[in-house]
C-alpha positions as CSV (number, residue, x, y, z in Angstrom):
1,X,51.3,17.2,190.8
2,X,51.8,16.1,187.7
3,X,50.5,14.2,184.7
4,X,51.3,11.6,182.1
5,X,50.7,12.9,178.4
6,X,48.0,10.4,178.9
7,X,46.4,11.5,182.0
8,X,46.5,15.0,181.1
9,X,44.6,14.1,177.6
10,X,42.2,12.3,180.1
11,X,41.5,15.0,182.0
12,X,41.5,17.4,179.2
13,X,38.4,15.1,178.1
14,X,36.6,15.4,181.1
15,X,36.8,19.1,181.5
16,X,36.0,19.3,178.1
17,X,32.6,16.9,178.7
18,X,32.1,17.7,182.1
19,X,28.4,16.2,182.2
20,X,28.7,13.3,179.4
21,X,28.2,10.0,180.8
22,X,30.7,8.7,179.0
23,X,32.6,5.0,179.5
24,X,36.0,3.1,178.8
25,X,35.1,2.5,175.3
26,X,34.1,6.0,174.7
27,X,37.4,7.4,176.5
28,X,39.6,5.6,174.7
29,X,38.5,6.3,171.2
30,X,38.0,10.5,172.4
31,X,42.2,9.3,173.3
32,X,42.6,7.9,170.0
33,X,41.0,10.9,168.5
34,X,43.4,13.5,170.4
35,X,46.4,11.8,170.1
36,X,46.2,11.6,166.1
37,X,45.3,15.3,166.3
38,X,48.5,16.1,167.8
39,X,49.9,13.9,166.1
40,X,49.1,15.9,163.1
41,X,49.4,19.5,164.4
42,X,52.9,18.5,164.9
43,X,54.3,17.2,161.7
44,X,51.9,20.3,160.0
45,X,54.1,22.5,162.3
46,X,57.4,21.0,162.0
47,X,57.0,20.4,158.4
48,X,56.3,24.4,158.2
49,X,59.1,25.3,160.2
50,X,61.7,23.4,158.0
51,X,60.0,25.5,155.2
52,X,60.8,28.7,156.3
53,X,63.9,27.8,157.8
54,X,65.5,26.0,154.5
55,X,64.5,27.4,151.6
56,X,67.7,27.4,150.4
57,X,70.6,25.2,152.0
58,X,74.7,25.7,152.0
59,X,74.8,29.1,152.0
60,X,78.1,30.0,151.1
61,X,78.1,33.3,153.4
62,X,78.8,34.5,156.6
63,X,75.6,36.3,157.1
64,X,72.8,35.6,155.0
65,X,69.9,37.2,156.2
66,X,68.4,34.2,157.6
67,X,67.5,32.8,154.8
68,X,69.0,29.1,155.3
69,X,69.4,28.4,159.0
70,X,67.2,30.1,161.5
71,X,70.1,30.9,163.0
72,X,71.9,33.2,160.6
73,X,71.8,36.7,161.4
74,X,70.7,39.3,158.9
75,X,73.1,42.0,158.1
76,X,72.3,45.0,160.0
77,X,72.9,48.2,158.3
78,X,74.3,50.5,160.6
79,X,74.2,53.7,158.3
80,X,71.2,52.9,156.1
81,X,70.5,54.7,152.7
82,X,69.2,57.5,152.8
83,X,71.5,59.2,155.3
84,X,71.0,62.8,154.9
85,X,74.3,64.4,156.4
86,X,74.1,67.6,157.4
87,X,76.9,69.2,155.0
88,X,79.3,71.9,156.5
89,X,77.4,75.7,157.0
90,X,77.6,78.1,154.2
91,X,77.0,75.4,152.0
92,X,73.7,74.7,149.9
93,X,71.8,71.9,147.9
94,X,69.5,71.4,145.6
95,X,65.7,72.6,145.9
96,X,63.9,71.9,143.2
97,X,63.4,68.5,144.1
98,X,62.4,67.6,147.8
99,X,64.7,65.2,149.9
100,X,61.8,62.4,149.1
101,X,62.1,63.1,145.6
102,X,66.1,63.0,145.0
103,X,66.5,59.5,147.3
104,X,64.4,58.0,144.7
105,X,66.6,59.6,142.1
106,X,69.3,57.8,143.8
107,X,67.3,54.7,143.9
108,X,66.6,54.7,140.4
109,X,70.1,55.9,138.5
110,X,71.5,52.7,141.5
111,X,69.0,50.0,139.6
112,X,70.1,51.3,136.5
113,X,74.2,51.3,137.2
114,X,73.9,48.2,138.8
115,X,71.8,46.1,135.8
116,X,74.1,47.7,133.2
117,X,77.9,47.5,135.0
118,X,77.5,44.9,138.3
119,X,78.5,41.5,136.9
120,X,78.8,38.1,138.9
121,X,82.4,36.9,138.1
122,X,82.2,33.0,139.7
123,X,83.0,31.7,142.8
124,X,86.1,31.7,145.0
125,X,87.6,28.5,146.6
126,X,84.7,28.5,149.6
127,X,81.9,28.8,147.0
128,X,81.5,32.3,147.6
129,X,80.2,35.1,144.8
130,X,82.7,37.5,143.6
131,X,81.0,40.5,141.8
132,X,83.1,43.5,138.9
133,X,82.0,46.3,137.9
134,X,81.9,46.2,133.6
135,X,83.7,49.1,132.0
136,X,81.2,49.1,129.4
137,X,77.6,48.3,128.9
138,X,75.8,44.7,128.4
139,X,76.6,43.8,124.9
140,X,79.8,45.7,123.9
141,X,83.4,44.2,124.1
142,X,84.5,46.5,127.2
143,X,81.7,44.7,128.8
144,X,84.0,41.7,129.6
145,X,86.7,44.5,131.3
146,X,87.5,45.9,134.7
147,X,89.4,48.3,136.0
148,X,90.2,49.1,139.2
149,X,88.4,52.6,139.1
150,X,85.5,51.0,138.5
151,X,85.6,48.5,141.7
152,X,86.8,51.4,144.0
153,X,83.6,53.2,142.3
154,X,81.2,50.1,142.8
155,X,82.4,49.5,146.7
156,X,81.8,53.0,147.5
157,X,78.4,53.0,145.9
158,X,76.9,49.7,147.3
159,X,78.2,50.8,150.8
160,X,76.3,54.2,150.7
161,X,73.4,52.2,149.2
162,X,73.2,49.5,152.1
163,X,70.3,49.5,154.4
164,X,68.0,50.3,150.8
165,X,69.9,47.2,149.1
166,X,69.5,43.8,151.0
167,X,72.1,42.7,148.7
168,X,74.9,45.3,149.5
169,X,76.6,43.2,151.7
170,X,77.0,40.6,149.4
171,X,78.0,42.6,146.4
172,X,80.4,44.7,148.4
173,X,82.2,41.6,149.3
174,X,81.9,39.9,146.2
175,X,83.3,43.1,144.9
176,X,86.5,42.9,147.4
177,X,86.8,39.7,146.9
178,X,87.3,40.2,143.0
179,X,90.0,42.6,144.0
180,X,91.9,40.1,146.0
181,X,91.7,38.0,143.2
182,X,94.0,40.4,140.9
183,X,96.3,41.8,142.8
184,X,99.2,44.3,141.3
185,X,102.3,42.4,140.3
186,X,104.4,45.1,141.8
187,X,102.4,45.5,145.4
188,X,99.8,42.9,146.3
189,X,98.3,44.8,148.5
190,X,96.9,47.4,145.6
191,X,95.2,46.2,142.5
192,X,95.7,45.0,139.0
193,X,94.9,48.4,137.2
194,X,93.0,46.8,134.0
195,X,91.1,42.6,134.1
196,X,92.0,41.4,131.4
197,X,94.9,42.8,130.2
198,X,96.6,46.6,130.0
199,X,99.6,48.2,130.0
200,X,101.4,45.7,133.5
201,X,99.6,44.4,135.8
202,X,100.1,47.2,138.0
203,X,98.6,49.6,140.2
204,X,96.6,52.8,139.3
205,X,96.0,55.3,142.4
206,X,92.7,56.2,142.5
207,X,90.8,52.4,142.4
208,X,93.0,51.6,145.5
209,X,92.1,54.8,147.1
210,X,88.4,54.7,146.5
211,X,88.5,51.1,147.7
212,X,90.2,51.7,150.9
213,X,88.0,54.4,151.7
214,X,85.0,52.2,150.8
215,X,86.7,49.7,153.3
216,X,86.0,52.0,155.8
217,X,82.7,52.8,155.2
218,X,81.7,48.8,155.2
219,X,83.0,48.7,158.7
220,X,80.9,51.4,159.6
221,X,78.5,49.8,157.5
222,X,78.4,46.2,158.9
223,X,81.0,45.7,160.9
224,X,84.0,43.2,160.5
225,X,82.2,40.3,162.3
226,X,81.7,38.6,158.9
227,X,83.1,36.9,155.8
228,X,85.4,40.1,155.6
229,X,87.3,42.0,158.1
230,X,86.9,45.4,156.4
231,X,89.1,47.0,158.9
232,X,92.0,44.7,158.4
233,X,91.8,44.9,154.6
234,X,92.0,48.7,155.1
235,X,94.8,48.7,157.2
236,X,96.8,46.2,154.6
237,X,95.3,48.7,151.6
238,X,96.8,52.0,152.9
239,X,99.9,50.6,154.0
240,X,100.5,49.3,150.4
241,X,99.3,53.0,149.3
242,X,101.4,54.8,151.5
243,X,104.2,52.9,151.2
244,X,104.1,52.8,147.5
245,X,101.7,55.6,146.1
246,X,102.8,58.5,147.9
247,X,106.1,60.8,146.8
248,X,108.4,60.5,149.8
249,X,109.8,63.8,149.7
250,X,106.5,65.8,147.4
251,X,104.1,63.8,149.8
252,X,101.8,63.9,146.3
253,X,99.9,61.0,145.2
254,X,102.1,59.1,142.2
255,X,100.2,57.3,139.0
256,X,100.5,53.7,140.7
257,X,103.2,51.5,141.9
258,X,104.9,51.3,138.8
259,X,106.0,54.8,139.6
260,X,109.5,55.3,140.4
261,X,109.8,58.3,143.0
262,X,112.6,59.8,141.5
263,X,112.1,58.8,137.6
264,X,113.0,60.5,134.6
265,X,109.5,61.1,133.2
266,X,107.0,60.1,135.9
267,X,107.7,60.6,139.0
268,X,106.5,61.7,142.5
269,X,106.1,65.2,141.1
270,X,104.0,64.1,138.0
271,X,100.5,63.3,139.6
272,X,96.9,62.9,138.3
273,X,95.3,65.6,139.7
274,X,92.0,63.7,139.9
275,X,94.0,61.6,142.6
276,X,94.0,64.9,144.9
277,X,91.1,63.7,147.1
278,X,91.8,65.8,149.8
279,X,88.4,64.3,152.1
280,X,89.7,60.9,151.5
281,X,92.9,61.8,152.6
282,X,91.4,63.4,155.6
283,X,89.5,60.3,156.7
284,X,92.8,58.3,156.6
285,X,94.3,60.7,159.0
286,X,91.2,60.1,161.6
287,X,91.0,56.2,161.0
288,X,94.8,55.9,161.0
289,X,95.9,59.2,163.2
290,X,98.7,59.0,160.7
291,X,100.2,63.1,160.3
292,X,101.1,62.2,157.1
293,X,97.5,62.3,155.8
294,X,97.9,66.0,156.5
295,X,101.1,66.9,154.4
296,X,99.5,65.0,151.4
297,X,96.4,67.7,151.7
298,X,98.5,70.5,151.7
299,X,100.6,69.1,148.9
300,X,98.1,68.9,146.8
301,X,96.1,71.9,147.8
302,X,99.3,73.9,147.0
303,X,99.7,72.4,143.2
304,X,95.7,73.4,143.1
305,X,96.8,77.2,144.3
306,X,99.7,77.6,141.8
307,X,98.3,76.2,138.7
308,X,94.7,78.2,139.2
309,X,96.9,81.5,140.4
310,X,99.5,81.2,137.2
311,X,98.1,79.2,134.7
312,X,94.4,79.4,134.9
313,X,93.4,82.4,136.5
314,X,90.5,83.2,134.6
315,X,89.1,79.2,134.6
316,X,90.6,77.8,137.8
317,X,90.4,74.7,135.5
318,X,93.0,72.2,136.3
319,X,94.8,69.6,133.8
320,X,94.5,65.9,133.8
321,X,98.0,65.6,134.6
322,X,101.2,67.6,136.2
323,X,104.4,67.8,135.3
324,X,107.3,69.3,137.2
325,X,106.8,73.1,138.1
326,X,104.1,72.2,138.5
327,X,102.8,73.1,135.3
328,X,100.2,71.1,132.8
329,X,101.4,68.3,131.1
330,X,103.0,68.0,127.7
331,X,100.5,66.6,125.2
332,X,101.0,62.6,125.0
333,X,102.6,62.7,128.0
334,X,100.1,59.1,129.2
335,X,97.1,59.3,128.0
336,X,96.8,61.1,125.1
337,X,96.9,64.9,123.5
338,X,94.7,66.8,126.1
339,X,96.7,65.6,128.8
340,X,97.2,69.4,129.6
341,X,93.9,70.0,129.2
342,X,90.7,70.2,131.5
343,X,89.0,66.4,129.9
344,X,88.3,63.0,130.9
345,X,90.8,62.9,134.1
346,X,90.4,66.4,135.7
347,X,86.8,66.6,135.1
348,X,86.5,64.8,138.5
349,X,88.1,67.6,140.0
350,X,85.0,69.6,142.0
351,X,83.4,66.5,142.8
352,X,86.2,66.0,144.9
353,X,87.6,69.1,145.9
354,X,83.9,69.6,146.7
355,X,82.6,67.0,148.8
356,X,85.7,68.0,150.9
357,X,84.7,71.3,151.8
358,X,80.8,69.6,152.0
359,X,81.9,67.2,154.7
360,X,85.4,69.3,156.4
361,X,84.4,72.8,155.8
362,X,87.5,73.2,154.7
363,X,87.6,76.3,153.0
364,X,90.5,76.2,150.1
365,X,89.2,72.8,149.0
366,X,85.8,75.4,148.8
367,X,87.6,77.9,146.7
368,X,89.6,76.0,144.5
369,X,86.1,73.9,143.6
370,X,83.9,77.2,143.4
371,X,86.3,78.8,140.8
372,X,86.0,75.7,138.5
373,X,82.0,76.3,138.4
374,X,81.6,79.7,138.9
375,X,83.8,80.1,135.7
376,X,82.0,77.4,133.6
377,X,78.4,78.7,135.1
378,X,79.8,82.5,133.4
379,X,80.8,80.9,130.0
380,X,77.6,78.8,129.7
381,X,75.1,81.2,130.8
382,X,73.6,79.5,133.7
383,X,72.5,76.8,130.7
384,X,74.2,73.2,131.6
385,X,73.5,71.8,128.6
386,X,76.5,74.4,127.1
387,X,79.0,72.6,128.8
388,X,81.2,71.2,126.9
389,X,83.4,67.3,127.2
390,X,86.7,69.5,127.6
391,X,88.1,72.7,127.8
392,X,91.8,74.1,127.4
393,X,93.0,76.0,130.9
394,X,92.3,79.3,128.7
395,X,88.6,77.8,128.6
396,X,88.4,77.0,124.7
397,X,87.1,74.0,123.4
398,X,88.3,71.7,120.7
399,X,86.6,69.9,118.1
400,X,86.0,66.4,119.6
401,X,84.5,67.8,122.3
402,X,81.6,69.8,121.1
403,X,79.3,67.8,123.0
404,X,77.3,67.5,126.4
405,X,78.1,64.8,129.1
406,X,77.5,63.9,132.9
407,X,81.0,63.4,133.4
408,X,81.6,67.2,133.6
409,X,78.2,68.6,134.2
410,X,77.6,66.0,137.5
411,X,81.0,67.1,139.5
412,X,80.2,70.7,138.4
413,X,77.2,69.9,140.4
414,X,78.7,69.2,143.4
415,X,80.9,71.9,143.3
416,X,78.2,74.5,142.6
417,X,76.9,73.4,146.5
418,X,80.0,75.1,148.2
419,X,78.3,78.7,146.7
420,X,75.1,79.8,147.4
421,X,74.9,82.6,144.8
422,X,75.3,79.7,142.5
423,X,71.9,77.6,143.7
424,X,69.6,78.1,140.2
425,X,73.0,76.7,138.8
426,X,73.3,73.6,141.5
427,X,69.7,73.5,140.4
428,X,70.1,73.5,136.6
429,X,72.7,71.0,136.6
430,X,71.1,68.2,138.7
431,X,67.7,68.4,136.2
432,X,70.2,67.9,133.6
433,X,71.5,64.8,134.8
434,X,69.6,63.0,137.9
435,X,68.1,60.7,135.3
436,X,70.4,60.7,132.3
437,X,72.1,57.6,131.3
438,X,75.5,57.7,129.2
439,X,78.3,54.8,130.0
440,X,80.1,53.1,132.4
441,X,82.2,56.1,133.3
442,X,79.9,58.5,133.3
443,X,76.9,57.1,135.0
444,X,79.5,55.4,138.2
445,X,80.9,59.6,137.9
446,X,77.3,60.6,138.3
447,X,75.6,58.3,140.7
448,X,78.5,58.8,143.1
449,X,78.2,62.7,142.4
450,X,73.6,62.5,143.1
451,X,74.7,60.7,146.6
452,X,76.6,64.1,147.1
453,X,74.1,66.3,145.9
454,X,71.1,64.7,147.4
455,X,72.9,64.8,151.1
456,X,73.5,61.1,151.1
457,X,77.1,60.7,151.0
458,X,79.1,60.5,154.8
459,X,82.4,60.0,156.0
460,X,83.1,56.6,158.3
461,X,85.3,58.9,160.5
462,X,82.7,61.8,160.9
463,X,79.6,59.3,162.4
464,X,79.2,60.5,165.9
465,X,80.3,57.3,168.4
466,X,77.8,54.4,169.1
């Protein structure tokens, strides 16, 4: 049987006063009474739902966390921070920190880079946040610039740092969609090297790079179910870089899209040697079982060989650019007069010949990166704060760079984990810098090198099936 909303209020009485002689008169006003408290619980109730269902309304995203409409997913982070990978065997990491210890290290040097360099940048069309990363801290004029470095730097960090960053998400895609707002006049598909300004509004290697592996690791991340299809934009990013940024014939990365392959001065035999990122390369292979991934490894693992076996045999140090030969660049030949030298390009060297032989095992990647530190560890006496911002390939030092940074000392770092007769140095090196703060450059440099070091950096391609 059932009841009127009446009736059962009635009968609700009468179980509740089951030996009350109560009348009409009575009954009615203990109806009155109930229905006005319903009454009430209801608008209390509904007026608490809309509370904690709209506390902030038009949200401009895809997912938001659920913090407009009850019905908005939050984004799930698949590979949350901290991750600790278990690196390839033979290989070693810091201990005189525990793991507890260097994820907050992580933590803390992430606040830090992302109040001094993460900068909101307006709104697209749909009213969504683009985000840049500053090439310079709050109040100086290289504040209000970008490079493309620095975004491929920033969309690799926030991915890693998902799961421990609510936001990262939102700042990865704000990132990306910065980057689709400055496209390279030459290839849209890559990015305006330098916002505002620089040399053409063309491409430089290495922020493309970065970014598409950091395209791979958001759709590990969080899946392309959302504002962005990560695995799409990848697939558009590494066509433009293959198509473009690799030599045809020398299969060796080339400075940027404005490179011709067969130019007089730079060509596809005149590379950065910071763009030889052999475990990036690697990943493209797996996520785009392309066989040309492989040749560009061994292309640039054989310049590697030949310059550390003829030119620096002592150092293993490798210039910041390549000429023909191969052999180190002329002095002014881009940048400036060390770019023969071991400076502010090639010091990002072991970082990643490193984390290639961290995350592939691969064992000339190993080699190449251990001679780099085992030489500098020699030279400084085990003491970090002895190295230097720049060596010649002899290992001298010049006058201007008589001074200690992260930028060398971090990579170094990361290196000094493919050697486990080198573990006081691994040691040394990350007190030296875990918690040091320089610039823009550096610090991006070093936080990406501490997600290394701490066992928290991973490979999209590497995560075992769901």
């Amino acid at each position: 049987m059932t009841h009127s909303r009446l009736e059962t209020m009635a009968i609700s009485i009468t179980r509740r006063f089951p030996r009350r002689a109560i009348g009409a008169a009575g009954i009615g006003a203990m109806l009155r009474a109930l229905i006005s408290d319903d009454t009430a619980a209801k608008k209390k109730k509904k007026k608490k739902r809309k509370k904690n269902a709209t506390p902030n309304t038009g949200c401009p995203y895809a997912l938001c966390r659920g913090e407009c409409r009850p019905d908005c997913p939050p984004p799930i982070a698949k590979v949350p921070f901290p991750r600790h990978v278990n690196y390839s065997a033979g290989t070693i990491a810091p201990s005189s920190f525990n793991q507890a210890a260097q994820d907050n290290h992580v933590r803390a040097a992430y606040a830090k880079w992302k109040a001094n360099y993460l900068v909101a940048a307006g709104r697209d069309a749909s009213g969504r946040q683009i985000f840049r990363i500053a090439f310079g801290k709050p109040g100086r004029s290289d504040h209000a610039i970008t490079v493309s470095e620095g975004q491929g730097y920033g969309m690799v960090i926030v991915a890693h740092m998902a799961g421990d960053d609510p936001d990262a998400q939102e700042i990865f895609d704000g990132l990306w969609r910065f980057r689709l707002a400055h496209p390279s006049e030459i290839d849209g598909r890559l990015m305006d090297w330098r916002v505002p300004g620089g040399d053409g509004n063309d491409s430089a290697f290495d922020g493309d790079c970065d970014m598409a592996y950091a395209l791979l690791l958001a759709d590990a991340q969080f899946g392309s179910d959302g504002a962005v299809h990560y695995r799409t934009e990848f697939d558009q990013t590494i066509a433009g870089i293959l198509e473009k940024t690799i030599g045809p014939t020398s299969r060796l990365p080339m400075l940027g899209d404005w490179t011709a392959a067969n130019g007089a001065t730079y060509n596809q035999n005149t590379p950065r040697t910071s763009d030889f990122m052999p475990g990036h390369f690697r990943a493209f292979r797996r996520a785009t079982d392309g066989g040309v991934w492989n040749a560009v490894v061994a292309a640039c693992q054989d310049v590697i060989d030949t310059l550390q076996a003829s030119i620096s045999p002592d150092t293993g140090l490798l210039p910041d650019f390549v000429q023909e030969g191969p052999r180190p660049a002329d002095p002014d030949f881009l940048e400036g007069p060390h770019d023969g030298d071991f400076a502010y390009n090639a010091g990002r060297d072991p970082w990643r010949l490193a984390t290639d032989a961290l995350l592939n095992g691969d064992p000339r990647s190993a080699a190449q990166a251990r001679k780099m530190t085992g030489w500098v560890a020699a030279e400084t006496g085990g003491d970090p704060g002895l190295i230097r911002a720049g060596y010649t390939l002899d290992g001298d030092t010049w006058p201007d760079s008589d001074y200690f940074t992260t930028f060398l000392a971090a990579p170094l770092g990361v290196a000094a984990m493919t050697e486990p007769l080198l573990h006081d140095w691994l040691d040394a090196i990350y007190g030296a810098v875990y918690e040091r703060s320089e610039d823009y450059y550096e610090d991006s440099v070093t936080l990406i090198c501490l997600l290394v070091m701490s066992g928290n950096f991973w490979d999209a391609t590497l995560l075992p099936s769901p």
